[in-house]
C-alpha positions in Angstrom: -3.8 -15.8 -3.9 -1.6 -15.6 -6.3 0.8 -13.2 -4.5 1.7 -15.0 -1.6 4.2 -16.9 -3.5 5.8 -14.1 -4.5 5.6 -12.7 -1.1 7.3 -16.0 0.7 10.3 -15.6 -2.2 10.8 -11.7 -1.1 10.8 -12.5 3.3 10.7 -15.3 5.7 8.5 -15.0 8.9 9.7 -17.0 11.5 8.0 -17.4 14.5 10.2 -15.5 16.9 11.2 -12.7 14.6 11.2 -11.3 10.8 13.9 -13.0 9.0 14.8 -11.5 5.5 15.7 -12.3 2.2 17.4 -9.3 0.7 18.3 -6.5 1.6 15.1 -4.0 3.0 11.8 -3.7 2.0 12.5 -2.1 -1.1 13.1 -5.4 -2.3 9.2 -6.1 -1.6 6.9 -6.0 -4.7 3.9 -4.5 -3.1 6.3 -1.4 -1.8 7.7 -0.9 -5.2 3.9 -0.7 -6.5 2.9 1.4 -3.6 5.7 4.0 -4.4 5.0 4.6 -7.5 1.2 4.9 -6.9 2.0 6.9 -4.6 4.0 9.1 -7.5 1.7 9.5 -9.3 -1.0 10.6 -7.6 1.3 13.5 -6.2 1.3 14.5 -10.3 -2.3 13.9 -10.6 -3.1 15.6 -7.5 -1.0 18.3 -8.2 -3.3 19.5 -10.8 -6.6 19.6 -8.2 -7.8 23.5 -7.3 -6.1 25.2 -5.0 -8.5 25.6 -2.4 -8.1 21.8 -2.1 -4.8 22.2 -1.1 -5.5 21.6 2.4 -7.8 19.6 2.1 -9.1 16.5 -0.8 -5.1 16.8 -1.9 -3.9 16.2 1.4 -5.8 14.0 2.6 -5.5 12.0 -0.6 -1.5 12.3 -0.5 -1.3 11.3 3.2 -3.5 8.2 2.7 -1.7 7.4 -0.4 2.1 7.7 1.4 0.8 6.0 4.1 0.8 2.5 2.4 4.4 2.1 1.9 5.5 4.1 5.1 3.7 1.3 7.1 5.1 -1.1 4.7 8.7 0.0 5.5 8.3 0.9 9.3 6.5 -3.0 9.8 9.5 -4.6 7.6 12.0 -2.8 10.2 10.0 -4.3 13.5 11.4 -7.4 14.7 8.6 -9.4 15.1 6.1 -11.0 12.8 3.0 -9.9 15.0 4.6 -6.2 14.3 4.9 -6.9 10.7 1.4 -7.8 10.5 -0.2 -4.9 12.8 1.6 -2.1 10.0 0.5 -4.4 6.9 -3.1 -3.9 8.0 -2.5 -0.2 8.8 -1.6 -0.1 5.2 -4.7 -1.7 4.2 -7.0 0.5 5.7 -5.1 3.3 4.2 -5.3 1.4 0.6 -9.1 1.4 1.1 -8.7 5.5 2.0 -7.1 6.1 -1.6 -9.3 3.6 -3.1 -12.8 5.6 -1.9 -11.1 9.5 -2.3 -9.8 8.1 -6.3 -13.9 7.6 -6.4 -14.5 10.9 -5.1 -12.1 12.9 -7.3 -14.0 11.4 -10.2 -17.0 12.0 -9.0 -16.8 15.4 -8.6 -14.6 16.1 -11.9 -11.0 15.9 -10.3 -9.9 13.2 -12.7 -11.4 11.8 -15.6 -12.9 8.0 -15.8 -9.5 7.2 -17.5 -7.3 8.2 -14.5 -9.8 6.8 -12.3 -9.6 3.7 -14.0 -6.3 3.1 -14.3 -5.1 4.1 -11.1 -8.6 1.9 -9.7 -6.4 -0.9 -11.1 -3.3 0.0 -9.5 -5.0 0.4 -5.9 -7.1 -2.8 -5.9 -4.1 -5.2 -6.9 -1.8 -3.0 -4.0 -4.7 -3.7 -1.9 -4.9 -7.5 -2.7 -0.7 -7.6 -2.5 -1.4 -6.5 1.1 -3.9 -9.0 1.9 -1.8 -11.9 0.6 1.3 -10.4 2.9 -1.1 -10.4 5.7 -2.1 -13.9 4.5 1.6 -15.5 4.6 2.4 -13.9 8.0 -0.2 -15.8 9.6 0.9 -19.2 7.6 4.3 -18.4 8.7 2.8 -18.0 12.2 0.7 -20.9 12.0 2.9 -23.4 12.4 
């Protein structure tokens, strides 16, 4: 994929341990994406009816801040096999915000314009992930 050289530039995985390049996982370009997703869909979300409140916009919110908490708690773990375990936690929660995005169109939430453009934004977050998930085991392979 074409990510995971972007991905091997931004950490190292070592066997043993995570080793770093910069500073935290802001410095990670999947985060940085997730984030702002993340952003948004509070402000597109925000605009749902009320009597969603406690329900499609939280559950949509939580799934959608999941991504980069995992992201973040992972990066802080000290060992690879840690790393991993929160990057797929992520995933699943990518695929979360990638069905309920669906279902908000579907029933009239968003229009096929927001739908599509934050479609885009969730499937390359999702494949980011994957390609993390991907170098962690090269890194661990050998």
């Amino acid at each position: 994929m074409e990510y995971i050289s972007d991905i091997d530039n931004e950490f190292y995985v070592s066997e043993g341990n995570a080793a770093k390049y910069g500073s935290n996982y802001t410095n990670l370009t999947v985060w940085k994406k997730a984030h702002q997703l993340v952003v948004e869909i509070y402000k597109v979300s925000g605009r749902f009816p009320a009597e969603e409140k406690y329900g499609l916009i939280s559950q949509l919110r939580r799934a959608a801040v999941s991504i980069p908490t995992n992201l973040a708690e992972g990066y802080g773990r000290t060992t690879s096999l840690d790393f991993k375990r929160f990057v797929m936690i992520a995933i699943g929660s990518a695929n979360e915000v990638e069905y309920l995005l669906l279902l908000c169109r579907d029933i009239g939430y968003i229009d096929s314009n927001c739908y599509n453009e934050m479609y885009n934004k969730i499937t390359e977050i999702i494949k980011m992930l994957y390609a993390v998930k991907k170098a962690i085991e090269v890194k661990l392979s050998k």
